[in-house]
N, C-alpha and C positions, 0 to 999 in steps of 0.2 A: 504494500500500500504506500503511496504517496508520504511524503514526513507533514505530520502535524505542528501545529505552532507548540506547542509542548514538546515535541522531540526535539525539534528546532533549538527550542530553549536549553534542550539537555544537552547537547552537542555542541550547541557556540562555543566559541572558544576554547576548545577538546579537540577533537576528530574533528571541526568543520572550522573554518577561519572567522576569529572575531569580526576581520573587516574583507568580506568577500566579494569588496570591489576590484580584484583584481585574480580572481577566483577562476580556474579554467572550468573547473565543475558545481553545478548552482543545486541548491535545492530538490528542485524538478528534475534534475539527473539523476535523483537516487531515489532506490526504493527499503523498504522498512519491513522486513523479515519474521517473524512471529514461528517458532518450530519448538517441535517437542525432536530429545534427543536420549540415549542411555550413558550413563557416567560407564566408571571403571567396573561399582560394585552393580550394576544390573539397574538401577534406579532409572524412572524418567523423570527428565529434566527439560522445564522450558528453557527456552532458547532466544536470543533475537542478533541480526545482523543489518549491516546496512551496506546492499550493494548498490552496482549501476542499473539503470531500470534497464538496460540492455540486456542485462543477464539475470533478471528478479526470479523470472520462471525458470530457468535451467538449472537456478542456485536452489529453489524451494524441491525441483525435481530428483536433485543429488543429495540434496540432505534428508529426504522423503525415503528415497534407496538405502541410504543409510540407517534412518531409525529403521525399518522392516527389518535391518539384516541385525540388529541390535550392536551397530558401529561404536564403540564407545567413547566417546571425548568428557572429560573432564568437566568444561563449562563451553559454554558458548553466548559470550556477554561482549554488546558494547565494548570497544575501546574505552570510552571515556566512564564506563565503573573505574578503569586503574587511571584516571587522569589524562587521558587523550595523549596528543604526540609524544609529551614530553616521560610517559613510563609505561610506552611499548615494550621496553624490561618487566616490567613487573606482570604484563597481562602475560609475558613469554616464560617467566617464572612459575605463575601460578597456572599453566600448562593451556592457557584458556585461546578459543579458538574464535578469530575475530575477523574483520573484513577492512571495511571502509576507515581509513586514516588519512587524511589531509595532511601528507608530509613529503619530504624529499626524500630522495636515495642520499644514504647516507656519505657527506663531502662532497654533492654536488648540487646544483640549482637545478633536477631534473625531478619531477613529479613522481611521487613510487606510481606503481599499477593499484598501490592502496587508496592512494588520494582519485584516484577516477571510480572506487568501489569497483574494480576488475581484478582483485587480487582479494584471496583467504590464505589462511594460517593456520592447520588445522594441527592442534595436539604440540605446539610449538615446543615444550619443550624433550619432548620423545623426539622430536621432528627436528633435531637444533638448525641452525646456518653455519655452517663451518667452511672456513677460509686460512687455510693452510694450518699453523696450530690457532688461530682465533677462532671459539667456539662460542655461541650466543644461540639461549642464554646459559650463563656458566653453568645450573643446574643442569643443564643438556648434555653434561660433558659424558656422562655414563652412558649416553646415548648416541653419540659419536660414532661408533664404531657400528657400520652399520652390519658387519659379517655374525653379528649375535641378533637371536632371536628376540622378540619382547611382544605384550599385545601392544595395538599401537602406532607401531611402526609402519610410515609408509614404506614401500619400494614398489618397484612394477607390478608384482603378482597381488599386492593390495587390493581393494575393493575400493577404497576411496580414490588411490591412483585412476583404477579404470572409469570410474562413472565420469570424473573431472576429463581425463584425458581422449572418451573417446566423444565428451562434447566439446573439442578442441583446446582445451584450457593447455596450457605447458604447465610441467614440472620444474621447481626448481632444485629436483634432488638429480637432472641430466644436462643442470648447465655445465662447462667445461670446466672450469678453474674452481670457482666457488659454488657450495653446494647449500641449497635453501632445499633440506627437506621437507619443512611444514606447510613451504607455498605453490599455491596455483594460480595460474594468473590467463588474461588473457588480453 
């Protein structure tokens, strides 16, 4: 659904730019997510995201695949419960699976695929980013190594890899250098 003036409210200045006169993505580019999900211990969990309204249905139809298959993720909240841009750590800490971020790639002035709502994070810190020994986030580090087994874990034969990947989305656990396994993007 469309964002409400109340969602509005919760996101300024978080995930969305206090002054989004100079904003590539507005409002009415994004859509407002509502999903039920299963944790670790078998529980259902409501859920919310906010993606591009490009992709609203195709994001409700892979996390829909997911609860059937009892996919488990941890949480699935808002950026801005951990404080919007500035402790993307902390939501990658507390393992939590999230979307839309109004921020750069990190040391550069280029747009993530977050800040357009065409990028999730799922299980982030199972999932780490890892860039040669730089591991994010550091609780991730047990999770590094992806030749051990764990539930959780994306790679190819995943369920979450396939439903993402065979509606076009890229992995970022097959970029070349740097390996984002928690992300898909499109």
């Amino acid at each position: 659904m469309s964002l409400d003036d109340t969602l509005k409210q919760r996101i300024t200045g978080f995930s969305y730019p206090s002054d989004d006169s100079g904003s590539v993505i507005k409002y009415d580019d994004l859509r407002y997510i509502r999903l039920l999900h299963y944790d670790f211990e078998g529980n259902v969990k409501q859920g919310e995201l906010i993606v591009n309204a490009a992709f609203a249905n195709e994001v409700m139809e892979i996390f829909y695949q997911l609860y059937l298959a009892k996919y488990p993720m941890t949480s699935v909240l808002l950026i801005d419960e951990y404080g919007g841009s500035a402790n993307d750590t902390i939501s990658m800490e507390a393992n939590n699976t999230s979307a839309f971020n109004y921020r750069f790639v990190e040391g550069t002035q280029r747009l993530s695929r977050h800040g357009y709502g065409a990028a999730i994070d799922i299980n982030p810190m199972l999932n780490p980013y890892v860039y040669g020994d730089y591991i994010s986030p550091q609780n991730g580090i047990p999770y590094a190594d992806r030749s051990k087994d764990f539930v959780g874990k994306i790679d190819h034969n995943d369920l979450c890899y396939q439903l993402f990947t065979e509606r076009g989305w890229s992995w970022g656990g097959d970029w070349n250098y740097e390996k984002d396994y928690q992300h898909f993007s499109k």
